[in-house]
C-alpha positions as CSV (number, residue, x, y, z in Angstrom):
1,X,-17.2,16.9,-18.3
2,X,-14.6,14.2,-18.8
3,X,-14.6,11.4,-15.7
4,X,-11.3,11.7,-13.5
5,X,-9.1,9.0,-13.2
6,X,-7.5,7.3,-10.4
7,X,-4.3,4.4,-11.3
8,X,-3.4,1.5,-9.8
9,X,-1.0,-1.4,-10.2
10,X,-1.9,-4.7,-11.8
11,X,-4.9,-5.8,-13.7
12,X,-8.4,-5.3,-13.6
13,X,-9.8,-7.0,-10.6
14,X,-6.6,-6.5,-8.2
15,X,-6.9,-5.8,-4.5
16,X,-6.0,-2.2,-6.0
17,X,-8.8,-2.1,-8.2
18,X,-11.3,-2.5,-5.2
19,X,-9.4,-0.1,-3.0
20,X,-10.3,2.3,-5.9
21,X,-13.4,1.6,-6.2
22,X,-14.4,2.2,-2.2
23,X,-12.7,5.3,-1.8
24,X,-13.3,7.1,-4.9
25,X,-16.4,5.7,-6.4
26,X,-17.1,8.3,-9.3
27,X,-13.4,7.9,-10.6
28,X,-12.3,5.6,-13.6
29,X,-10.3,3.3,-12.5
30,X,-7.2,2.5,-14.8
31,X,-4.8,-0.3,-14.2
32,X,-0.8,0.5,-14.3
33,X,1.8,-2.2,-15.6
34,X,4.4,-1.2,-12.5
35,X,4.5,0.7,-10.0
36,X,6.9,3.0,-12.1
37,X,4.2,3.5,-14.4
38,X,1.7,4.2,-12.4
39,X,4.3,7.4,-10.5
40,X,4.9,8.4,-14.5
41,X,1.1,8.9,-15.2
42,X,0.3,11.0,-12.2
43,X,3.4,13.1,-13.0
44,X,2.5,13.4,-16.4
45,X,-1.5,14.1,-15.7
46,X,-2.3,11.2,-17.5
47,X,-4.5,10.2,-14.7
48,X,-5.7,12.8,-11.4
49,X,-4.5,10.5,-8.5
50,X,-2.7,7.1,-7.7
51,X,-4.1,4.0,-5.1
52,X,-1.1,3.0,-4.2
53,X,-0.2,-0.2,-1.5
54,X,2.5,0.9,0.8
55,X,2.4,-1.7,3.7
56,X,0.2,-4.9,4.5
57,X,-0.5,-6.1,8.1
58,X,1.0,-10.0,7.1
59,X,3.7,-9.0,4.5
60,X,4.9,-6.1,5.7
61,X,6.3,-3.1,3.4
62,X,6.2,-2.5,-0.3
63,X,9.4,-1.9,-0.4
64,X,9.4,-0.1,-3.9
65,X,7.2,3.1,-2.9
66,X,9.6,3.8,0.0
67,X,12.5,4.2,-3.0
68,X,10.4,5.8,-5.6
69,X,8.4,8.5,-2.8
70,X,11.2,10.7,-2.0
71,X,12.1,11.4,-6.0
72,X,8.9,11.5,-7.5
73,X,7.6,14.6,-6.4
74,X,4.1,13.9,-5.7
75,X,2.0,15.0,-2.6
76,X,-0.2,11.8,-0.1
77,X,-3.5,13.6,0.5
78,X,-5.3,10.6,1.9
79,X,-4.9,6.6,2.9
80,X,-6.9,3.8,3.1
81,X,-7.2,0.6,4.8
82,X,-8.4,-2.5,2.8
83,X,-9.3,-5.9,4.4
84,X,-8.1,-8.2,2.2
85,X,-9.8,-11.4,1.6
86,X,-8.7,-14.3,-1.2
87,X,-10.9,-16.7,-3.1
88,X,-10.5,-19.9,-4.9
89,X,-11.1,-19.4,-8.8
90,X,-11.7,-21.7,-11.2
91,X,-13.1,-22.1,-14.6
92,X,-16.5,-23.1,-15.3
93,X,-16.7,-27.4,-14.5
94,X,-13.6,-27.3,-12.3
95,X,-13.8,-28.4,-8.6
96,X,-11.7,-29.0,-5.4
97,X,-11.5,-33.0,-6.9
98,X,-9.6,-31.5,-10.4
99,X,-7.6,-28.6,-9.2
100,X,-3.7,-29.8,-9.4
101,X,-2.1,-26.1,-9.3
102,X,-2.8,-23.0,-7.5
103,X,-1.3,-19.6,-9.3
104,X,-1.1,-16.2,-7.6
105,X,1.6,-13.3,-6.8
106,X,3.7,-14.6,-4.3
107,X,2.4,-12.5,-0.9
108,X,-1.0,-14.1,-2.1
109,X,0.3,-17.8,-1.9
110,X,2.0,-17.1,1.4
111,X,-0.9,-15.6,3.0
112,X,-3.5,-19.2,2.0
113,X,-0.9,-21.9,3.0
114,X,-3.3,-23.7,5.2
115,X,-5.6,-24.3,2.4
116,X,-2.8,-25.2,-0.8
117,X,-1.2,-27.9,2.0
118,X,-4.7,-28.6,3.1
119,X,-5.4,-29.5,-0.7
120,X,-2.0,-30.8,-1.2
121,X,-2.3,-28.3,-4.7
122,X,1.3,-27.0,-6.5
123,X,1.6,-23.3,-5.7
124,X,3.1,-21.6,-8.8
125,X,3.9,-18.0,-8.2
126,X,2.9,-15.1,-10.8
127,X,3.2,-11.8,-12.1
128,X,-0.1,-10.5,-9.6
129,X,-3.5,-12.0,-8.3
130,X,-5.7,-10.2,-11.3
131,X,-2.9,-11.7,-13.6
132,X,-3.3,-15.0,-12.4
133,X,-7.1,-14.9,-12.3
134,X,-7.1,-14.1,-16.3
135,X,-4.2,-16.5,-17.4
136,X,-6.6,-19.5,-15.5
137,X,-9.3,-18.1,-17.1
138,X,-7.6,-18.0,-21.0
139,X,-6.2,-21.7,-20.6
140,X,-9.4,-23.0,-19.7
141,X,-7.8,-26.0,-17.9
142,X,-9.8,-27.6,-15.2
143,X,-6.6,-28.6,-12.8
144,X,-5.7,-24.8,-12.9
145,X,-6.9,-22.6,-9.7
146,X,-6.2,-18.9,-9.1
147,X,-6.1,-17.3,-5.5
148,X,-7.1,-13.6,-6.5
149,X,-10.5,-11.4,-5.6
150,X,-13.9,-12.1,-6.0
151,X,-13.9,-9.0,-8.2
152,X,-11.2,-10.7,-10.5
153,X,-13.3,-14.0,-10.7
154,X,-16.2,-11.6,-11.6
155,X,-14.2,-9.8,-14.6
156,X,-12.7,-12.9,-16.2
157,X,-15.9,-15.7,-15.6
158,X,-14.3,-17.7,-13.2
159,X,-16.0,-19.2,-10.0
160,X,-15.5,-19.6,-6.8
161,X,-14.7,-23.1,-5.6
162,X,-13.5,-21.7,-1.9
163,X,-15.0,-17.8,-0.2
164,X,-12.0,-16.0,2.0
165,X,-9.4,-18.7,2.5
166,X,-6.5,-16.2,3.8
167,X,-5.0,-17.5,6.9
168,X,-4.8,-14.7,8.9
169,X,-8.6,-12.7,8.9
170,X,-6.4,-9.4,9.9
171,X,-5.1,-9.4,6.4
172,X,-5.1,-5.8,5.4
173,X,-3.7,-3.6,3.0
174,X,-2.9,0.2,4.3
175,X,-2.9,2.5,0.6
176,X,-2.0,6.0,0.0
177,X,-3.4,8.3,-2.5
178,X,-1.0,10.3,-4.3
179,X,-1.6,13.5,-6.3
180,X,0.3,15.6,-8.4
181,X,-1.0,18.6,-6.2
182,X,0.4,19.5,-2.8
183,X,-3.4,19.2,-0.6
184,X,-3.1,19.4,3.2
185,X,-5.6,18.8,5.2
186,X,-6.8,21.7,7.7
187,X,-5.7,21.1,11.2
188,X,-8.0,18.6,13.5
189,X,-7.8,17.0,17.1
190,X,-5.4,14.9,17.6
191,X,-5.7,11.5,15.7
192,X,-7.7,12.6,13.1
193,X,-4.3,14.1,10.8
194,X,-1.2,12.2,9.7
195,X,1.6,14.0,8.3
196,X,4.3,11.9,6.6
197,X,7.8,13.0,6.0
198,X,11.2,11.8,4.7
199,X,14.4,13.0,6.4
200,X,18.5,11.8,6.3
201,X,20.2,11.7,9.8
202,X,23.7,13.1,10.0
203,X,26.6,10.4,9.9
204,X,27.3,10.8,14.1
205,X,27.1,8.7,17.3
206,X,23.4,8.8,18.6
207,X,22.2,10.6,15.5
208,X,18.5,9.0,15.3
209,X,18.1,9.2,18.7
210,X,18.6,12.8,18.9
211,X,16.1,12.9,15.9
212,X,13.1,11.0,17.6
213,X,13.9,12.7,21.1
214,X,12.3,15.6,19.9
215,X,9.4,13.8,18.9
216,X,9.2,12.4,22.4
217,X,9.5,15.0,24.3
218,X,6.6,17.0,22.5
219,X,4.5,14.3,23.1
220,X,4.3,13.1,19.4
221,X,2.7,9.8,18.3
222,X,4.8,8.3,15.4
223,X,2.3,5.2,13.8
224,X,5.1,4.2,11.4
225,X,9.0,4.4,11.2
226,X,11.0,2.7,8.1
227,X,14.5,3.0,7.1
228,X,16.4,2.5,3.8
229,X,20.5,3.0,2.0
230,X,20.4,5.6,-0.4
231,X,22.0,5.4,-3.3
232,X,23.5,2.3,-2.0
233,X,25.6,3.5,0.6
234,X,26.5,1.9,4.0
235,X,26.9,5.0,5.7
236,X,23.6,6.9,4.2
237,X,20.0,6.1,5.8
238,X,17.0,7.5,4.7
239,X,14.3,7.2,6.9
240,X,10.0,8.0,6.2
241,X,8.1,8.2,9.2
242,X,4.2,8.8,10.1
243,X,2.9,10.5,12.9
244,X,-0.2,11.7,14.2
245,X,-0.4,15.2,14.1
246,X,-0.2,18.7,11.8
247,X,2.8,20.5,11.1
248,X,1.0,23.7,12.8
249,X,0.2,21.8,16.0
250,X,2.7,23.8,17.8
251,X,3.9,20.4,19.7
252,X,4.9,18.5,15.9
253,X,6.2,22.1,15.0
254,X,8.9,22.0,17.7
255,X,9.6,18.2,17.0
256,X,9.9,19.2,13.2
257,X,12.7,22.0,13.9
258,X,14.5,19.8,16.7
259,X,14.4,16.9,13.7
260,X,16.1,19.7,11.2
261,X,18.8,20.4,13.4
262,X,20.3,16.9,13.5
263,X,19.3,16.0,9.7
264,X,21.4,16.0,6.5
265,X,20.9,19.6,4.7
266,X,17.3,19.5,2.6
267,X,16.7,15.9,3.7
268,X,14.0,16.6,5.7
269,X,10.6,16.8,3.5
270,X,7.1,17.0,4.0
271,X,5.3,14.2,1.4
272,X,2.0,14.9,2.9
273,X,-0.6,15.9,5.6
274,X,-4.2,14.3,5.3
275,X,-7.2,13.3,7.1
276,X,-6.6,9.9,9.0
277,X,-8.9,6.5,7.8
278,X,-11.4,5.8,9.9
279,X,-9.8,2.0,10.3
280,X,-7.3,4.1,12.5
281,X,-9.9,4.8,15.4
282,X,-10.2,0.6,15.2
283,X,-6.9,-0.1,15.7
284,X,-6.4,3.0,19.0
285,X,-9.7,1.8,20.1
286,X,-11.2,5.0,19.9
């Protein structure tokens, strides 16, 4: 029986890559260019599901998923939380004394400042961490560092000159796992479901505050609210929400039809319900 397959974007020994590996163990684990490519393969069946990054607790949103979700037709059936910690890499000889330049993907760089000022090194930005890691690797140069995972430093023979040098240690990535299959999860107490969903408020006075009323009044916990211009309009919003809750909790039932009434025809859309990560009892101290 062939081994399923489970995409992510960047290279081998990416944040991504690990995420993978922790939640779905017995999957293959194949890298994706973009974030395009990655939406292409799971359409096309190329690959069974997608690990895909949608917000991080110091950068904030990936802003591409919330534009590529709502077209590409594919179903969230899970999520999961990823403490993120960078190291240090260099090749084989090099030391804090030779390092000159630091490489990484540009969230990465942000998120280590104390240590690259600390080091006084040149932070030069790159295409992703797992990138970096390989290019430092290839060149062989001993004033060249990397700031990517300890996986990455693994992969490409590179070693660590510094362990977890992130400023902030609540650095972590929140992932969801897409499939080409729609796969709710069954209905649970409350906290233990998230259903996400897309919707386009009507162009009039007080229109989003109508829509989350509802919500409100049923008692509805939203966890996450983002908005967006479609198609590049002023007067267009999209917005993609997350609460806690099943659509057949009769409480998110009524706040999904009050939501309806004040939304753009078909705007409002289901992208998935699934089990909530564990990491979420953490963070509502439960």
């Amino acid at each position: 029986m062939a081994k399923k397959k489970i995409i992510f974007q960047g290279e081998l020994g990416a944040n991504s890559h690990i995420a993978c590996q922790e939640a779905y163990p017995s999957y293959e684990a194949v890298p994706g260019a973009t974030f395009e490519d990655c939406f292409a393969a799971i359409t096309g069946g190329k690959v069974d599901l997608g690990m895909i990054p949608i917000e991080n607790s110091v950068a904030g949103r990936v802003a591409d998923i919330h534009h590529l979700m709502p077209t590409a037709k594919l179903h969230i059936i899970g999520e999961h939380f990823m403490p993120v910690h960078h190291q240090l890499l260099a090749v084989k000889g090099a030391s804090l004394k030779t390092i000159k330049t630091v490489e990484s993907h540009v969230h990465a760089l942000g998120q280590c400042r104390k240590l690259i000022r600390a080091q006084h090194l040149k932070a030069v930005v790159a295409a992703d961490t797992a990138g970096s890691a390989r290019e430092v690797a290839e060149a062989g140069d001993k004033t060249r560092a990397s700031i990517a995972t300890a996986l990455a430093g693994k992969i490409y023979g590179l070693k660590i000159l510094a362990h977890n040098i992130e400023d902030e240690k609540h650095n972590t990535t929140r992932f969801i796992v897409l499939s080409p299959k729609k796969q709710w999860a069954k209905p649970q107490p409350r906290g233990r479901v998230v259903t996400t969903f897309i919707f386009q408020v009507r162009n009039i006075p007080a229109a989003l505050y109508k829509a989350l009323g509802g919500l409100a009044t049923n008692g509805i916990n939203m966890t996450k609210l983002e908005s967006y211009m479609v198609g590049g309009s002023f007067s267009a919003t999209q917005f993609y929400a997350d609460v806690e809750g099943h659509p057949s909790d009769r409480g998110l039932e009524l706040a999904l039809e009050e939501l309806a009434f004040v939304c753009q025809p078909k705007t409002l859309r289901i992208l998935g319900v699934y089990p909530a990560h564990k990491f979420r009892k953490k963070l509502n101290g439960r």
